[in-house]
C-alpha positions, 0 to 999 in steps of 0.5 A: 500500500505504501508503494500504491501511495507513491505510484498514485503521486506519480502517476500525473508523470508517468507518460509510457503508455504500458507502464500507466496501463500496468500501474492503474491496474495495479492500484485498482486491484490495491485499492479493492483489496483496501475495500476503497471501491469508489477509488479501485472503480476510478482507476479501474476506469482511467485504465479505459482511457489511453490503452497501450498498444497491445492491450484490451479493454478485458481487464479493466472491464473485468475489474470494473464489474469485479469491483461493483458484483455486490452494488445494487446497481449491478444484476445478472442481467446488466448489458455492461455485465454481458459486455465485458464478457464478449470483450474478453471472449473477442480478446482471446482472455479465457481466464478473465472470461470465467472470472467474469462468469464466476461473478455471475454464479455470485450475483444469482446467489445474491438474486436467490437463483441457486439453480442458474448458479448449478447451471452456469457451473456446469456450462463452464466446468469443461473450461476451467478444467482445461485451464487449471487456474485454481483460484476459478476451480476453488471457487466454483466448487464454493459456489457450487456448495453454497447453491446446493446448500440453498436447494437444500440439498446437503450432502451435495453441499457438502461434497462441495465444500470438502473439495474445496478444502482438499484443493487448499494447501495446509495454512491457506486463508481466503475468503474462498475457505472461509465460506466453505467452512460456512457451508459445512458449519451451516450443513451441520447445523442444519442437521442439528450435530452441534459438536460438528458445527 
């Protein structure tokens, strides 16, 4: 953060065009990570501006929608939602492609469509497997045991969410887990295994 503080001075003088790229994605992301969307959202927009040659729009464009996947403002079927996701296909950025579908799974949680998030994982199972990016496979597996745990149907959730801790290494904190972990505390409780819970 100390090192975003100092870029975020300089940037007025920063003139190559990549470096700038880099630097506004770089504080967007900062800035997420500090829960400052308003500035993440700015950056992320500046980026958007005077593109290098080389680059697309898929990046900013994602972070644009990765920052804002909670706000009111922001549905599964928002046309900037659908946009960002053909920017990237049409930039050949498969990875940003299923991150952006990833937040989609989260907005139809936050819309209580559990099924659309069970239907849009499987769509994208093959993908991410071919990827082997494993935050994206951590995460559908959390998602896929939040959905199932929503549609009541437990033992599936938990299938889920035990894949989940099996993918992450010994010592790892994430939300990712954190969740998964309330999946399986839920389940239990659910179940009425206080000991379990």
């Amino acid at each position: 953060f100390a090192l975003a503080e100092r870029l975020a001075t300089d940037l007025p003088n920063i003139k190559d065009p990549l470096a700038r790229f880099q630097v506004l994605i770089n504080l967007s992301q900062s800035m997420l990570l500090a829960d400052k969307r308003d500035l993440a959202l700015k950056y992320a927009r500046m980026v958007e501006g005077k593109l290098p040659p080389g680059e697309t729009l898929c990046p900013p464009r994602t972070l644009q929608i990765t920052i804002r996947y909670d706000s009111p403002q922001l549905t599964s079927s928002s046309p900037e939602f659908h946009q960002a996701i053909e920017t990237c296909r049409a930039a050949g950025q498969p990875v940003y492609v299923n991150a952006l579908r990833l937040v989609m799974a989260t907005i139809y949680q936050l819309e209580n469509q559990p099924a659309k998030v069970i239907a849009l994982l499987d769509q994208i199972a093959p993908e991410l497997e071919t990827n082997q990016f494993y935050a994206h496979m951590e995460s559908a597996e959390e998602h896929r045991a939040e959905a199932l745990l929503m549609l009541g149907r437990l033992t599936e959730a938990k299938t889920a969410a035990l894949a989940v801790l099996s993918m992450s290494d010994p010592g790892e904190i994430s939300e990712t887990l954190r969740d998964a972990y309330e999946v399986l505390y839920k389940i239990e409780k659910k179940r009425g295994n206080a000991t379990a819970a």
